[in-house]
C-alpha positions, 0 to 999 in steps of 0.5 A: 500500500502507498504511503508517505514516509516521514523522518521526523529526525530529518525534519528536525535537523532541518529545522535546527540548521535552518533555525542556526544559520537564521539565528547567526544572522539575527533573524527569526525563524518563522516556519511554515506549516502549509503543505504538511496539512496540520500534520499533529506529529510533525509539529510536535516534533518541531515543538520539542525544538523550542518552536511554538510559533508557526505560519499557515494558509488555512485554518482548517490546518490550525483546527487539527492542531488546536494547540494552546501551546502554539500560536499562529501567522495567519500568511494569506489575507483572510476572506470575510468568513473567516475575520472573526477566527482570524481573531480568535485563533491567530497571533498575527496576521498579513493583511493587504486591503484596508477595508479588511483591515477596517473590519477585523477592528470592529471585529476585536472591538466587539470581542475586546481583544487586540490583534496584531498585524503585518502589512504585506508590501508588493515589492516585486512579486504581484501576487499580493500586497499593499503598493509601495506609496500607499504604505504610509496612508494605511499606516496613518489610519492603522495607528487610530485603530484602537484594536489593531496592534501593526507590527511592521511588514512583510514582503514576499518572492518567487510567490508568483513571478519568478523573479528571485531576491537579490542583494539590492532588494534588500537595501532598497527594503532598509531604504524603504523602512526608514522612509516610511517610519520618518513620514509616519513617525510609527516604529516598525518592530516586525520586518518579516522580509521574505520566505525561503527564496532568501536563504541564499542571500545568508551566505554574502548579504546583510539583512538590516532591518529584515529580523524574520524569514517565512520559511516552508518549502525549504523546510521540508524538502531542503531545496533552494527553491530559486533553482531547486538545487539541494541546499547542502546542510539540510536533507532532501528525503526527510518526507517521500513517498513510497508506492507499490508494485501491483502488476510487472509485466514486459510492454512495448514501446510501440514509439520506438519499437523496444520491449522494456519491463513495465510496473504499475504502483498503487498511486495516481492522479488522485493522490499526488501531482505526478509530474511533480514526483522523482524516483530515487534511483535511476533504474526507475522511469515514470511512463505516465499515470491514470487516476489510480495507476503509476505505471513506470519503466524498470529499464529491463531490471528485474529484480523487482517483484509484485509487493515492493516499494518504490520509492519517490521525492516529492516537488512542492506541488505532490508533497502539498498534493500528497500530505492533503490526502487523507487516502495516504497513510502516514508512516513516521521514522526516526533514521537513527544515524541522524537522530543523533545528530540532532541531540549532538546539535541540541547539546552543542550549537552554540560551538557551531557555525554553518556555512 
């Protein structure tokens, strides 16, 4: 049966790297939990690292959780529907329209409790935010909001357009900062400055101002996610996909007119984002899938047999896909070479640098 294989060892050495090279940087770790769909045990396993703040897009996700030792940065402006738990279940949230914004204060006000905000800034990404010009006149109205907390910005890439940040993004976000607190006399505390598309920007780039990063896809696939290359301090495999051999057979490739050895895996359409999955070992070539079936190329190896695994890496989108269906069991392991890593690093990082 397909399942998904998630090393909560490998999530945590993620996390503590992640956590450490930001932390060396004076910057705040925010992860973000979106595409892991509220996994319980997962953020629990992040818990046991001292993290009890994270970011989600969904609240069903913070429903499953329901955890008063963890708050929440609600990432997407909420809908009407949904102002009143924005409230109630998070500590903070991103918000771009200032109609919104006008209604979660009358919101808190009838529940006489404060809420804490970033305003998201379109820098360069299109998908979301506040013009640049206007942050100041949102600014101005927010401070006469009796139940509205601002707490600086955010800002956002590679969300929409793929245009990656770059050292001179952050000068002219510095820039920026300085502008609108000299014409607006409010200090911004909070400068939550990008997501994991900044990362590489650690290795050769001062952050100023910016003291907080959003980051999720790293997080759990350990990838640059501006090229997608492994980043080399963190684990790629910490969460796959593993699928079973149901049918081998020898097919032909009427196309080329060859006989190769085909398998079909208990996985298709319906359960993950097939054009986003990656076999781990070479002797494997995925031919296409239909809604139930994966069938794949074994190149002619045939030491494979009906009831084997095969095992698969997962791009954002099948990982999202994957860990949103309730369909795919979870299966949790610790590698324990790894596990140990993690309880050397939690005993001594103060005496490591990553670089």
């Amino acid at each position: 049966m397909a399942y998904l294989e998630i090393d909560l060892a490998k999530i945590q050495h993620n996390t503590l790297m992640l956590k450490h090279k930001l932390e060396q940087r004076g910057l705040d770790i925010t992860p973000v939990i979106k595409c892991i769909a509220g996994d319980r045990t997962i953020v629990e396993a992040l818990k046991q690292l001292g993290i009890h703040h994270v970011g989600d897009a969904r609240f069903s996700n913070m429903d499953k959780l329901d955890d008063e030792d963890l708050s929440f940065m609600m990432i997407r402006t909420p809908n009407r529907r949904e102002l009143k738990e924005t409230v109630l279940k998070v500590s903070i949230s991103i918000q771009t329209e200032i109609e919104t914004i006008r209604r979660i204060n009358e919101i808190a006000a009838s529940l006489d409790k404060k809420h804490k905000i970033l305003l998201m800034v379109d820098w360069k990404d299109s998908r979301e935010g506040i013009l640049t010009y206007d942050i100041p006149e949102y600014i101005n109205e927010i401070m006469h909001m009796k139940y509205i907390c601002l707490a600086g910005l955010a800002f956002n890439f590679m969300c929409f357009q793929d245009i990656a940040p770059t050292e001179e993004d952050i000068l002219l976000i510095n820039q920026f900062i300085q502008s609108v607190e000299k014409k607006t006399g409010y200090p911004l505390k909070m400068i939550s400055g990008g997501n994991s598309s900044a990362l590489p920007l650690l290795d050769y780039c001062t952050f100023g101002r910016i003291n907080d990063l959003r980051i999720g896809e790293s997080l759990f696939r350990g990838v640059n996610t501006v090229d997608q290359q492994p980043i080399h301090y963190l684990f790629q495999d910490a969460i796959t996909l593993k699928a079973e051999i149901i049918e081998i057979k020898p097919r032909i490739d009427t196309v080329k007119d060859a006989s190769y050895l085909q398998v079909i895996l208990d996985i298709g359409q319906i359960d993950t984002a097939i054009k986003d999955i990656f076999p781990m070992y070479d002797n494997v070539r995925i031919m296409g899938a239909t809604s139930d079936h994966l069938m794949v190329d074994l190149k002619n190896s045939d030491f494979h047999k009906v009831g084997d695994m095969i095992t698969f890496k997962l791009g954002y989108q099948a990982l999202a896909h994957s860990m949103y269906q309730d369909t795919i069991p979870h299966e949790y392991v610790r590698e324990p070479g790894v596990q140990m890593l993690v309880d050397t690093f939690q005993t001594s990082n103060e005496k490591i640098k990553i670089k």
